[in-house]
C-alpha positions as YAML, in Angstrom:
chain: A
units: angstrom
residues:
- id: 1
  name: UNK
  ca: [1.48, 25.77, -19.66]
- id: 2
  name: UNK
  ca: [2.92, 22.72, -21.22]
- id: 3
  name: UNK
  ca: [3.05, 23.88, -24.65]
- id: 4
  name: UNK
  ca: [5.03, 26.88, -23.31]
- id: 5
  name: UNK
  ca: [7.59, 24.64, -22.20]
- id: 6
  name: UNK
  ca: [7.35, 21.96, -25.33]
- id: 7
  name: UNK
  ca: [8.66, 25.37, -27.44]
- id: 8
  name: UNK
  ca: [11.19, 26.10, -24.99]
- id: 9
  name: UNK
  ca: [12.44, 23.00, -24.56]
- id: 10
  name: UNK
  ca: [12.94, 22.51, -28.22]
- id: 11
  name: UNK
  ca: [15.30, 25.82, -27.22]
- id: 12
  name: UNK
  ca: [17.57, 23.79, -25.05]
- id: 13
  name: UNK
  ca: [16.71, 25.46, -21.87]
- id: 14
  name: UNK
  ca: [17.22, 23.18, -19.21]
- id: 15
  name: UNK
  ca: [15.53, 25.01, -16.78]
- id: 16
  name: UNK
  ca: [12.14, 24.63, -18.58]
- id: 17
  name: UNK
  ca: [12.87, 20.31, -18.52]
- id: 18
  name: UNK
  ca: [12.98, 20.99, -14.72]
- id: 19
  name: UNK
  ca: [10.07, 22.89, -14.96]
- id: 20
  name: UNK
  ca: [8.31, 20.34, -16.71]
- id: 21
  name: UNK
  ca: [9.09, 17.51, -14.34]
- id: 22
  name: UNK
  ca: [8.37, 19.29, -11.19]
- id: 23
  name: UNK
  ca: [4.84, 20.12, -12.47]
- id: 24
  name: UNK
  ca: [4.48, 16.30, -13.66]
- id: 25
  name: UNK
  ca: [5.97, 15.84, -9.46]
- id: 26
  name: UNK
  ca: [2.91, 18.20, -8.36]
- id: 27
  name: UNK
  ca: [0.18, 16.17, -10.42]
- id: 28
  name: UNK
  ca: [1.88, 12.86, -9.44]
- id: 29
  name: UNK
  ca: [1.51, 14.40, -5.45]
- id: 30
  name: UNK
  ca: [-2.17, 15.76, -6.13]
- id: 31
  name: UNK
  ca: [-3.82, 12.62, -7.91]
- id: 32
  name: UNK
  ca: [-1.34, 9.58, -7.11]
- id: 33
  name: UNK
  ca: [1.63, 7.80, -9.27]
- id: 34
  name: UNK
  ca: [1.09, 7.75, -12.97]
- id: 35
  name: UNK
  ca: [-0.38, 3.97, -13.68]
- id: 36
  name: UNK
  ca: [-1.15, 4.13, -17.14]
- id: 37
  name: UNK
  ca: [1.92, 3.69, -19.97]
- id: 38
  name: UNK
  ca: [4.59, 5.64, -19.44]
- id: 39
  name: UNK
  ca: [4.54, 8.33, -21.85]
- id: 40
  name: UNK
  ca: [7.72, 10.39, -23.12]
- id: 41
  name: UNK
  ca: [7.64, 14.01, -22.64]
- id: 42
  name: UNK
  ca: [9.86, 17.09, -23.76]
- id: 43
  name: UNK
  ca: [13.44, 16.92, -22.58]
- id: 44
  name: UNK
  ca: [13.60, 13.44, -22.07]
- id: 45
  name: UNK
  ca: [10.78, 13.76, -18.67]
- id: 46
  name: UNK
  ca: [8.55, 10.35, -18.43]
- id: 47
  name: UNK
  ca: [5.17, 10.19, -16.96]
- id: 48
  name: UNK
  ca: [6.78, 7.04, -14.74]
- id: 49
  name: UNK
  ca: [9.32, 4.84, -15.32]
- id: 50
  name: UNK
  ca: [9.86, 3.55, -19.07]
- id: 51
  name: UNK
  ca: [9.13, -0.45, -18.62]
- id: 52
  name: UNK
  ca: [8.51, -3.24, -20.83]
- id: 53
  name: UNK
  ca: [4.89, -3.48, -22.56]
- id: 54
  name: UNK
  ca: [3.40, -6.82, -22.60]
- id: 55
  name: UNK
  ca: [1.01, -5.86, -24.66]
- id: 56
  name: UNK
  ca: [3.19, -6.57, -27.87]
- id: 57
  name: UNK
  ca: [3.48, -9.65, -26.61]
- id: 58
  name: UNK
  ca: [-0.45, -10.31, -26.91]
- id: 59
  name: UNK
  ca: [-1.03, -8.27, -30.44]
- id: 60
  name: UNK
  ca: [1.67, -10.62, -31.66]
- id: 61
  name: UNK
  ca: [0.53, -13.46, -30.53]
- id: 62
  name: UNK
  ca: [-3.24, -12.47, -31.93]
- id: 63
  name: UNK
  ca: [-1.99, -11.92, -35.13]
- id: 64
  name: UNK
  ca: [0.10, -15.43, -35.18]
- id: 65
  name: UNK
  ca: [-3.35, -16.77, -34.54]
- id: 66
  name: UNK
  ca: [-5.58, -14.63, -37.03]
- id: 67
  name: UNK
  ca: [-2.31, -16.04, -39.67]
- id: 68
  name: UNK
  ca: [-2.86, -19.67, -39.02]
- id: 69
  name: UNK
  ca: [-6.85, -19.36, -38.92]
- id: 70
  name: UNK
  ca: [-6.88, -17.35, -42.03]
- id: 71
  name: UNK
  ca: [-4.34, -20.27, -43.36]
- id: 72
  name: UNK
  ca: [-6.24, -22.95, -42.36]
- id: 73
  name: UNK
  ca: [-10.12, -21.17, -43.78]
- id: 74
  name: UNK
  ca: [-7.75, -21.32, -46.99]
- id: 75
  name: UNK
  ca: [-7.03, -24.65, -46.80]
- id: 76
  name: UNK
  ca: [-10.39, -25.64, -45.98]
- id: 77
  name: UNK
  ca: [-12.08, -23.41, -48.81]
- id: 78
  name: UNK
  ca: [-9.18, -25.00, -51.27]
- id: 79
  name: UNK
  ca: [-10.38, -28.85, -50.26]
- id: 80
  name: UNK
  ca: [-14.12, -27.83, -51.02]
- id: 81
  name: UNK
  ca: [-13.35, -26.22, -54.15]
- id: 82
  name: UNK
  ca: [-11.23, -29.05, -55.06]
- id: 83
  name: UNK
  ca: [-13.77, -31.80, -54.06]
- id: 84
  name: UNK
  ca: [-16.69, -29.81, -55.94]
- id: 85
  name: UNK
  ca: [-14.68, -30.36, -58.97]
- id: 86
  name: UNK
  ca: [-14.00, -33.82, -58.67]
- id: 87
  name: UNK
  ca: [-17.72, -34.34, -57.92]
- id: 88
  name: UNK
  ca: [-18.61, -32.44, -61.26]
- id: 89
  name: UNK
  ca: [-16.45, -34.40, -63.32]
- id: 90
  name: UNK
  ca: [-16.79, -38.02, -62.09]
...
């Protein structure tokens, strides 16, 4: 049923968008609100509310941290190397 309105949407029929978000307005009244991420559907209809994801937030911050441990194994591997050789030639 949804696919039939994705093509018909890509038509420009507004009457298909309304379509669409009345039978998102019947699941929403059958199972509760949407809670998971809001997700964008044909004609500009939302599961809920577009709102900011803190999750970037997180992945960014993970991967600031991954950097500067990767970094500093680097460093650390760099000093042994660099002592090793020292210790072979003295």
């Amino acid at each position: 049923m949804v696919d039939a309105a994705r093509n018909r949407v890509r038509r420009g029929e507004d009457a298909t968008v309304q379509d669409l978000d009345s039978q998102l307005k019947s699941v929403v009244d059958q199972h509760g609100p949407w809670t998971a991420m809001s997700i964008k559907l044909p004609g500009g209809v939302h599961t809920r509310a577009p709102a900011v994801d803190h999750r970037l937030r997180r992945i960014v911050h993970r991967a600031v941290l991954f950097k500067a441990h990767a970094n500093a194994a680097c460093a650390i591997d760099h000093s042994r190397s660099a002592s090793s050789r020292r210790d072979r030639q003295g």
